[in-house]
C-alpha positions in Angstrom: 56.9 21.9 46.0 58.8 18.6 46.9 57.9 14.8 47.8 58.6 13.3 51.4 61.9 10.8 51.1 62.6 8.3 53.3 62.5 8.8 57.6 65.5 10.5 59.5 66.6 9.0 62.7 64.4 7.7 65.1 61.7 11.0 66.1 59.6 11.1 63.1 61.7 13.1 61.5 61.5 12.8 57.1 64.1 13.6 54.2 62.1 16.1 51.8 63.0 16.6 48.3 62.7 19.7 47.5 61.5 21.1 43.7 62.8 24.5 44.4 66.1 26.2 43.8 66.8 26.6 47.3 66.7 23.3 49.8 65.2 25.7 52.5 62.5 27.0 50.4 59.8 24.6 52.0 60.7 26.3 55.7 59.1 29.2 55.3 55.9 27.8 55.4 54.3 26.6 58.6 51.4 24.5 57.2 52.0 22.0 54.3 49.5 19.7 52.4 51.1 16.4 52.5 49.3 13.4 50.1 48.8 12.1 46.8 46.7 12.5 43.6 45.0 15.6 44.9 44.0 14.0 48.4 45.9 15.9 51.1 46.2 16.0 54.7 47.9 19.3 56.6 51.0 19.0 58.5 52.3 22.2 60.6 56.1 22.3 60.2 57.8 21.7 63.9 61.4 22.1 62.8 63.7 21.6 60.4 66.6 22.0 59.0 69.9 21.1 55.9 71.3 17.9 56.6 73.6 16.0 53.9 73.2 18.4 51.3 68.7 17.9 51.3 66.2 19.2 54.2 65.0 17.0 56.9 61.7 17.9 59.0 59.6 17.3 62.0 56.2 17.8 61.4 53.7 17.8 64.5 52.5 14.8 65.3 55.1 12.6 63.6 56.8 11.2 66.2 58.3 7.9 65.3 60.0 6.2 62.6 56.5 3.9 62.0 54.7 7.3 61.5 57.3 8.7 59.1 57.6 6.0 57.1 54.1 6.1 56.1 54.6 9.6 54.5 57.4 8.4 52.2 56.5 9.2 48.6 53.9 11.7 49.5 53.6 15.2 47.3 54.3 18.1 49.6 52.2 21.2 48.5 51.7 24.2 49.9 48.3 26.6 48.6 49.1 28.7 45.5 48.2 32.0 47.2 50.8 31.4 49.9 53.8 31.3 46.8 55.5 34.5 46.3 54.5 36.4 43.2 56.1 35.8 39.9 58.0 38.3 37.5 56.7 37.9 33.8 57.5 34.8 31.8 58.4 32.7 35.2 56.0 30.3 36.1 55.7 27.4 39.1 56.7 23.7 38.1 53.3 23.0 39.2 51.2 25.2 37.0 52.6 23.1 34.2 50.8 19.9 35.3 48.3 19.1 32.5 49.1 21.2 30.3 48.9 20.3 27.0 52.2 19.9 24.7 52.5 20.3 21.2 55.4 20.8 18.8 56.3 23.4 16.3 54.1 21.5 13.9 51.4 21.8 16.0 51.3 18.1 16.6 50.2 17.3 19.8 52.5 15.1 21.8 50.4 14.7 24.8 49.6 16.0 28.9 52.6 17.0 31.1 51.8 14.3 34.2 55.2 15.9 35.9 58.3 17.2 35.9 61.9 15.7 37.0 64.9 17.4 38.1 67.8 15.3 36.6 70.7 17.3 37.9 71.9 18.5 34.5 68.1 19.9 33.7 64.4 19.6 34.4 62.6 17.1 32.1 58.7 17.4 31.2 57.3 13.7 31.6 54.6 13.7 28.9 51.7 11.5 28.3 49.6 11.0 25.2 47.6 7.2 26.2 50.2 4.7 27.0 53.3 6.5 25.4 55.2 8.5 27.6 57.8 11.1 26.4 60.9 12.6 28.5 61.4 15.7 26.8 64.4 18.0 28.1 62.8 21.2 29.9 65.7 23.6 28.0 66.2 26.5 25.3 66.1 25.9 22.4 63.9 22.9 23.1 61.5 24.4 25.0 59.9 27.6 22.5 57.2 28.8 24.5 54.9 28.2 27.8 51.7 29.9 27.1 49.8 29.4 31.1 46.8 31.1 29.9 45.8 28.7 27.0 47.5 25.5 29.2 49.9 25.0 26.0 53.6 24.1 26.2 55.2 24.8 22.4 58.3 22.3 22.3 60.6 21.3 19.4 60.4 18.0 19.6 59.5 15.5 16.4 56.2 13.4 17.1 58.0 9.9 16.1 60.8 10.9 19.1 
């Protein structure tokens, strides 16, 4: 749902980067799962609120600057059944983590490891050993997200 950016002020207080269309999107939860590579630690949400154009939040027992800035870089997740439920063909950034990508040929071009939001689009960062791919996350590059089978369809040459 967003990373933890670097401290605000003085209190404890953290920038969050949000991976959601709205900046305030992380606020309606009270509890979130703050951590990385699948170890987390809850945090109950004290406060927050849009500074600078991003989100800033107090989280309870953050209290200084020392205590924030060991958050900085941590994933913020939330659980899945707390999301709000999907209309057909939408799909959470974070269901597409490890899925497998293949192109039109059927080639496959490796595991998404994330996703990036560039400002002009989102970009799947795939993996296949030690070559990484940016692919654009757009029509008509992006064909077809099949959740089920954990299969993103891209057009997108293998030798790219």
């Amino acid at each position: 749902m967003g990373r933890i950016g670097t401290p605000f002020g003085v209190k404890g207080w953290v920038r969050v980067h949000t991976y959601s269309e709205s900046l305030d999107s992380l606020s309606h939860y009270a509890e979130w799962g703050l951590g990385k590579e699948g170890q987390y630690q809850r945090y109950r949400l004290v406060d927050w609120q849009v500074q600078g154009g991003g989100l800033v939040a107090s989280l309870e027992g953050v209290t200084d600057r020392s205590q924030a800035e060991l958050l900085r870089g941590f994933e913020v997740v939330v659980p899945h059944r707390e999301l709000p439920a999907l209309e057909p063909g939408e799909f959470y950034w974070s269901d597409l983590v490890g899925m497998s990508v293949l192109n039109s040929a059927g080639e496959t071009l490796g595991i998404v490891k994330e996703l990036l939001e560039t400002g002009a689009h989102p970009v799947l960062v795939v993996r296949s050993g030690e070559r990484e791919r940016l692919i654009p996350f757009v029509s008509p590059l992006l064909q077809e997200v099949r959740l089920a089978e954990g299969v993103i369809q891209v057009d997108w040459g293998l030798d790219y």
